[in-house]
C-alpha positions as a Markdown table, in Angstrom:
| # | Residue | x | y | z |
|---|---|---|---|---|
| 1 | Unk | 12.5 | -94.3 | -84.3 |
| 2 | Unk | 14.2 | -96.9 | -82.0 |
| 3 | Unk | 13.0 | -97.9 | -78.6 |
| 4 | Unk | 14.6 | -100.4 | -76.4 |
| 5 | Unk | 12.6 | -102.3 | -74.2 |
| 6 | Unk | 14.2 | -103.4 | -71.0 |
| 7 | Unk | 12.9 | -106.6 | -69.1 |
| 8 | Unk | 14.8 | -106.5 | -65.3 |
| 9 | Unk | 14.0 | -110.1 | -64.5 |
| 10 | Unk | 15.9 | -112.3 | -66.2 |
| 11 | Unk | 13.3 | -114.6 | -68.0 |
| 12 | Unk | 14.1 | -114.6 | -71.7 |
| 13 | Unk | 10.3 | -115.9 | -72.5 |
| 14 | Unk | 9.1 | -113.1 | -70.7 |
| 15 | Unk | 11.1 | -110.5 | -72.7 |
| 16 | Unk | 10.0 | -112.0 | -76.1 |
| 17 | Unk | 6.3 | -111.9 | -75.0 |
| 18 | Unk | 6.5 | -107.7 | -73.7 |
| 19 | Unk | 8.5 | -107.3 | -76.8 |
| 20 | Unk | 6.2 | -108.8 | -79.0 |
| 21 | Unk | 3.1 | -106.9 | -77.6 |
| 22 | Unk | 5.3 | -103.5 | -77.5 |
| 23 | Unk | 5.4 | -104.2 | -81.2 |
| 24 | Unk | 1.8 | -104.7 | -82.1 |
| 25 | Unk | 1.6 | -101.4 | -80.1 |
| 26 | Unk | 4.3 | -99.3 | -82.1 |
| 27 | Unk | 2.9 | -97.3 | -84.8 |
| 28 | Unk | 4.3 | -97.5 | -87.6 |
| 29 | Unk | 8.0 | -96.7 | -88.2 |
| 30 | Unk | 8.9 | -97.2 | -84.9 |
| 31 | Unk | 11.2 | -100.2 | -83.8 |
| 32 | Unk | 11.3 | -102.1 | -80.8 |
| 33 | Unk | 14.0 | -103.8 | -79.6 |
| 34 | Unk | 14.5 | -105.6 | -75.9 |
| 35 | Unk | 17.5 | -106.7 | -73.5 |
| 36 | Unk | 16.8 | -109.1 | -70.2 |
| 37 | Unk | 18.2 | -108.2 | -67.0 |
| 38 | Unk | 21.8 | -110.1 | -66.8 |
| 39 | Unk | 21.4 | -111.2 | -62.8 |
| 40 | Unk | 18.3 | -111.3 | -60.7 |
| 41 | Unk | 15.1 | -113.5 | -60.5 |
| 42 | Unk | 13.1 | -114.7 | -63.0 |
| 43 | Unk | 9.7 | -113.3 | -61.4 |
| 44 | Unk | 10.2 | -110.5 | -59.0 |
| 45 | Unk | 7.5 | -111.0 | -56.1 |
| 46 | Unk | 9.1 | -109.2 | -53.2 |
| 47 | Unk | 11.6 | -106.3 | -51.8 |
| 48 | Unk | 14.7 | -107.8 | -52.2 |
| 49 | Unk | 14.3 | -108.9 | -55.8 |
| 50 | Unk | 12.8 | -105.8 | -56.7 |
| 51 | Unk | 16.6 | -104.3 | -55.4 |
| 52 | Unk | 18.1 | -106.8 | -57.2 |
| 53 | Unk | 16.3 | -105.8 | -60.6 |
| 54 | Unk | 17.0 | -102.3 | -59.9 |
| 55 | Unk | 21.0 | -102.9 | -59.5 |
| 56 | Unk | 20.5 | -105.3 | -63.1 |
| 57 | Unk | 19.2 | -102.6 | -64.8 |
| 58 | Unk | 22.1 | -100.1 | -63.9 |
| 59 | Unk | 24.0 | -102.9 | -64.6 |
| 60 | Unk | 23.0 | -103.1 | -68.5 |
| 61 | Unk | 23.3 | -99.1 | -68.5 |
| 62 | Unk | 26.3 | -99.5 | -66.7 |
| 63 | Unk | 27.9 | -101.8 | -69.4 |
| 64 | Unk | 26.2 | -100.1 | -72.5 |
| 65 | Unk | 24.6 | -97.1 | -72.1 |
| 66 | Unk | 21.9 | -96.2 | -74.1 |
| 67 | Unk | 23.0 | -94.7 | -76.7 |
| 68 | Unk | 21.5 | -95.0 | -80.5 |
| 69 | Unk | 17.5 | -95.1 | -78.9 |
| 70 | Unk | 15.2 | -92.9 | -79.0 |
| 71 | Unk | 13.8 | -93.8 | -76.0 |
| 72 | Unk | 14.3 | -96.9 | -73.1 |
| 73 | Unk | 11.1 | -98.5 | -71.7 |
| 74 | Unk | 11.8 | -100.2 | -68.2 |
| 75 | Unk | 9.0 | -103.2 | -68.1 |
| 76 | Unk | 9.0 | -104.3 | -64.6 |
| 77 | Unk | 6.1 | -102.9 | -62.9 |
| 78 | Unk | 8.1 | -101.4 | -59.5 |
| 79 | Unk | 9.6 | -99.0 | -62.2 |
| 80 | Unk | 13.1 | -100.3 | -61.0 |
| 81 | Unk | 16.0 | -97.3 | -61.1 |
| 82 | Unk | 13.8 | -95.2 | -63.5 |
| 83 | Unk | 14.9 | -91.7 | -61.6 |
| 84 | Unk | 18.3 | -93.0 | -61.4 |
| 85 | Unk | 18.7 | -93.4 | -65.2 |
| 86 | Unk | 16.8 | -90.4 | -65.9 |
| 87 | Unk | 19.8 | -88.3 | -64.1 |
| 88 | Unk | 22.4 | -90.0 | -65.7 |
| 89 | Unk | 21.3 | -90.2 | -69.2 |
| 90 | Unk | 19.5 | -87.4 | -72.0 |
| 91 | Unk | 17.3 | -90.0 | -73.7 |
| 92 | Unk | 14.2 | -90.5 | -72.2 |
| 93 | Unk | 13.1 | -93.1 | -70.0 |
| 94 | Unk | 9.5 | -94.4 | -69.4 |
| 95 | Unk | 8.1 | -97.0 | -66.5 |
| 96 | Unk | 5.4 | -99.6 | -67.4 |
| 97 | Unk | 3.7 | -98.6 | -63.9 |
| 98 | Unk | 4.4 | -94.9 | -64.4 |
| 99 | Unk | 2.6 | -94.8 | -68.4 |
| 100 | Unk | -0.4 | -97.3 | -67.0 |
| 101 | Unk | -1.2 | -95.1 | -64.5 |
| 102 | Unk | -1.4 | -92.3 | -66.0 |
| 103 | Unk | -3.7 | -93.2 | -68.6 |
| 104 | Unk | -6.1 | -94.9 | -65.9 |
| 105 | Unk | -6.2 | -92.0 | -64.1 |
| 106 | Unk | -6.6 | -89.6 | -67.0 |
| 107 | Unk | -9.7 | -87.2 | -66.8 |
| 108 | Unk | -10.0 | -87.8 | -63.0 |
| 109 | Unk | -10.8 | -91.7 | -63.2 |
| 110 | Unk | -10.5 | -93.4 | -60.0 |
| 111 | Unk | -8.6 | -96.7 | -60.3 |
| 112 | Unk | -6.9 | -99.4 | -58.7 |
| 113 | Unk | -4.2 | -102.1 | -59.4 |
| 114 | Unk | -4.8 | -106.0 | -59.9 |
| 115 | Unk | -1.6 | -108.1 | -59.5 |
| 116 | Unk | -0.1 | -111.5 | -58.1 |
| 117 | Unk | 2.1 | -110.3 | -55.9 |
| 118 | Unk | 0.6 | -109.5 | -52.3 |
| 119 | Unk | 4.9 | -108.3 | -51.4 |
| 120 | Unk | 4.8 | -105.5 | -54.2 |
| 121 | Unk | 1.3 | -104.6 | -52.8 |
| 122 | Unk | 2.7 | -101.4 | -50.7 |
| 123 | Unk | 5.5 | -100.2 | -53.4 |
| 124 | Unk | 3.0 | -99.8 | -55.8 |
| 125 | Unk | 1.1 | -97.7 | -53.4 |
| 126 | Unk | 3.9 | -95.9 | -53.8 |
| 127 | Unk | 4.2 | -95.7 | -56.7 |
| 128 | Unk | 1.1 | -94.5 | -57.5 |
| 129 | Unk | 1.5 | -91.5 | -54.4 |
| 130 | Unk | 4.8 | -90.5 | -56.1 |
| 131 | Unk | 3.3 | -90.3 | -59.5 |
| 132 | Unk | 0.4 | -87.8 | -58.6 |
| 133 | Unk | -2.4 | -90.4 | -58.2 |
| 134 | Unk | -3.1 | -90.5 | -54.7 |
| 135 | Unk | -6.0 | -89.2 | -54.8 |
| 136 | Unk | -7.1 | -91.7 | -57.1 |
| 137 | Unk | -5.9 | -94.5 | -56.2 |
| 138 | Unk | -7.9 | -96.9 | -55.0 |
| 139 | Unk | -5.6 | -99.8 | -53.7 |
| 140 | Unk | -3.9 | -103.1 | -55.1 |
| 141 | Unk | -6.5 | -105.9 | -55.8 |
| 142 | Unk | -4.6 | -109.2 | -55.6 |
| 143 | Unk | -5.4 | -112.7 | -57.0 |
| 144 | Unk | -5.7 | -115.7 | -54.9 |
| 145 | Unk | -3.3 | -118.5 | -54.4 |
| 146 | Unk | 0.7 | -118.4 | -54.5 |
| 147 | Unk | 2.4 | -115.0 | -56.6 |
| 148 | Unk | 4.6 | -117.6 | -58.3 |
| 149 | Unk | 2.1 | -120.5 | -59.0 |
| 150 | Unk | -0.1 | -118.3 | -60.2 |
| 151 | Unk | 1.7 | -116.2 | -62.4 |
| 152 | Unk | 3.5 | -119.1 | -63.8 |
| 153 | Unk | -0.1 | -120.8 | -64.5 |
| 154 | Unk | -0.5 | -120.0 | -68.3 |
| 155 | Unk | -4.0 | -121.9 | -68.1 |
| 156 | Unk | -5.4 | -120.2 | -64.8 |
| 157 | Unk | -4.1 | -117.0 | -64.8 |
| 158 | Unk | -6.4 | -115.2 | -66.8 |
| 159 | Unk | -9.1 | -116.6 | -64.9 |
| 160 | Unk | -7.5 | -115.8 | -61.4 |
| 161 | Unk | -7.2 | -112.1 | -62.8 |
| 162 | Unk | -10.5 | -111.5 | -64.2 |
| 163 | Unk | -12.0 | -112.9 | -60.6 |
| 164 | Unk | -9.6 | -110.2 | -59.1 |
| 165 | Unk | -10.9 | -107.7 | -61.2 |
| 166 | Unk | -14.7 | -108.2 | -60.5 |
| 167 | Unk | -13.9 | -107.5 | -57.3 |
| 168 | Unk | -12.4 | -104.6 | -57.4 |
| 169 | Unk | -15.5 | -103.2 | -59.6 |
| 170 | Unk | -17.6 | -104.6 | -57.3 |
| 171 | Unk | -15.8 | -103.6 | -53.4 |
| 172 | Unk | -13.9 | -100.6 | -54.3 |
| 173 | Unk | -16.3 | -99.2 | -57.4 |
| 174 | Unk | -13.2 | -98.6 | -59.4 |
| 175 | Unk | -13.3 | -96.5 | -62.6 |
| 176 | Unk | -9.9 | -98.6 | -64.5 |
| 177 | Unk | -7.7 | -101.3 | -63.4 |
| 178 | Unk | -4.3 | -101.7 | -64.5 |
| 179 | Unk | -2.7 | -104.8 | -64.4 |
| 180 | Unk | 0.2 | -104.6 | -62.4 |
| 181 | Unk | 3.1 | -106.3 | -63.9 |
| 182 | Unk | 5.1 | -106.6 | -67.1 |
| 183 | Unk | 4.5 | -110.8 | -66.8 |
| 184 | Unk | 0.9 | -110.6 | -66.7 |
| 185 | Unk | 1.0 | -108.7 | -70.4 |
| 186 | Unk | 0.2 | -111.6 | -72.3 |
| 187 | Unk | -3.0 | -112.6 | -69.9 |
| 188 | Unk | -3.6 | -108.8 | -69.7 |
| 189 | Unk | -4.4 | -109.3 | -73.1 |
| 190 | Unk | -6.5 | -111.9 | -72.8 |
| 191 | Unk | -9.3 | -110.9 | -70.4 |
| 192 | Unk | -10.0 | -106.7 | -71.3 |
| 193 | Unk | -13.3 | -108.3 | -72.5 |
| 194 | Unk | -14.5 | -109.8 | -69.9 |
| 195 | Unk | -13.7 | -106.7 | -67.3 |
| 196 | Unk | -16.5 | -104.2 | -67.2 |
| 197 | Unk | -15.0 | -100.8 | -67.2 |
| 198 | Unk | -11.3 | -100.0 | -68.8 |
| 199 | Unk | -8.4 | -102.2 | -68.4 |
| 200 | Unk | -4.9 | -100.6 | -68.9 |
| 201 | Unk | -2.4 | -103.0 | -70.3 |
| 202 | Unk | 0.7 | -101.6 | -68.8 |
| 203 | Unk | 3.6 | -102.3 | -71.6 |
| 204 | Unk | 1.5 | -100.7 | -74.9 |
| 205 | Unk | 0.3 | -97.9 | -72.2 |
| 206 | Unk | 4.1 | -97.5 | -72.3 |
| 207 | Unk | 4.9 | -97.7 | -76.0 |
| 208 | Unk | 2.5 | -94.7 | -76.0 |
| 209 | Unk | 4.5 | -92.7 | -73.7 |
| 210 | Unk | 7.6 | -93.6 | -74.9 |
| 211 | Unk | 6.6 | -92.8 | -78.6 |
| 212 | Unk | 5.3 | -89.3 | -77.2 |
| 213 | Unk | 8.5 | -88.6 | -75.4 |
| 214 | Unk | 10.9 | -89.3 | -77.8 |
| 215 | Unk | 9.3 | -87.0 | -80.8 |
| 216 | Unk | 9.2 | -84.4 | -78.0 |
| 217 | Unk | 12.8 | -85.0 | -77.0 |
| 218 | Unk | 13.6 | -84.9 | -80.8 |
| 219 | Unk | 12.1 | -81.7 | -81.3 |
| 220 | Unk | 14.2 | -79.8 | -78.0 |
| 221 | Unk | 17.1 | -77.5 | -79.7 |
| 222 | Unk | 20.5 | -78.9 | -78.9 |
């Protein structure tokens, strides 16, 4: 099985790094394989970028659809054009943000969202209304200091998140957190120790969901 994993900013590092986790997270027999977004920003922080990431990916699709996968994961966490593609293309498609939510708020959990980017804060709200979890949902939880500075900060941002994430445990009394954003996977990493109740990595939460979807697909009669 073959997944491509799609990273809509346009940060090579950053691909390698989700691509390399999606891997650990593969079982076995599965391939992953990733493509960076060809125009956009290298960190999406706000509306317009978020756009822009969403016309990149069509762009890709656009240029080579997707044939030959089993699957496409879209690792940005705004989910950018995921419904789009879905109606113009059979093979399944799977959000970071859509797969990490669900398995946070699996068996009724109550959860919220830590990120570094106080402009995404009311798309993800969304997000998480469109996807079912609005009763859930507890809010976005953001770190402190500048989205970009921060994010960029390979030394401090573990730190800035796990200080995000005690708060939301201790203010909102949230069940799971999911760290919003496919740039934050390596850090995500990092910290799940030092967060007291589940933390929900969002790129292997969607290597999960992708894997499902594509055996399920596979199975459908033609």
């Amino acid at each position: 099985m073959k997944l491509l994993l799609i990273n809509p900013n346009t940060n090579p590092a950053t691909t390698v790094a989700m691509r390399d986790i999606a891997r650990e997270a593969a079982p076995a027999g599965v391939v992953i394989e990733a493509a960076t977004a060809p125009f956009g920003a290298p960190l999406i922080v706000d509306g317009e970028q978020a756009r822009t990431s969403e016309e990149a990916v069509l762009a890709m699709f656009d240029a080579r659809p997707p044939y030959g996968v089993a699957g496409v994961i879209i690792s940005a966490f705004a989910d950018p054009a995921l419904a789009i593609l879905r109606e113009r293309y059979a093979v399944p498609f799977t959000g970071i943000a859509e797969a990490a939510m669900a398995e946070a708020g699996a068996g009724g959990r109550r959860f919220c969202v830590v990120t570094t980017t106080p402009y995404l804060a009311d798309a993800i709200t969304a997000l998480a209304v469109r996807y079912g979890h609005g009763d859930r949902f507890l809010g976005v939880v953001l770190t402190e200091g500048d989205a970009v500075a921060t994010t960029n900060d390979a030394a401090g941002l573990p730190a800035a998140l796990v200080a995000a994430c005690l708060r939301a445990v201790a203010e909102l009394g949230t069940e799971a957190i999911v760290i919003g954003g496919g740039p934050l996977a390596v850090a995500a990493r990092a910290i799940a120790s030092k967060v007291p109740v589940p933390l929900i990595e969002p790129v292997p939460a969607a290597v999960r969901l992708a894997v499902r979807r594509a055996a399920e697909h596979a199975e459908v009669p033609v």
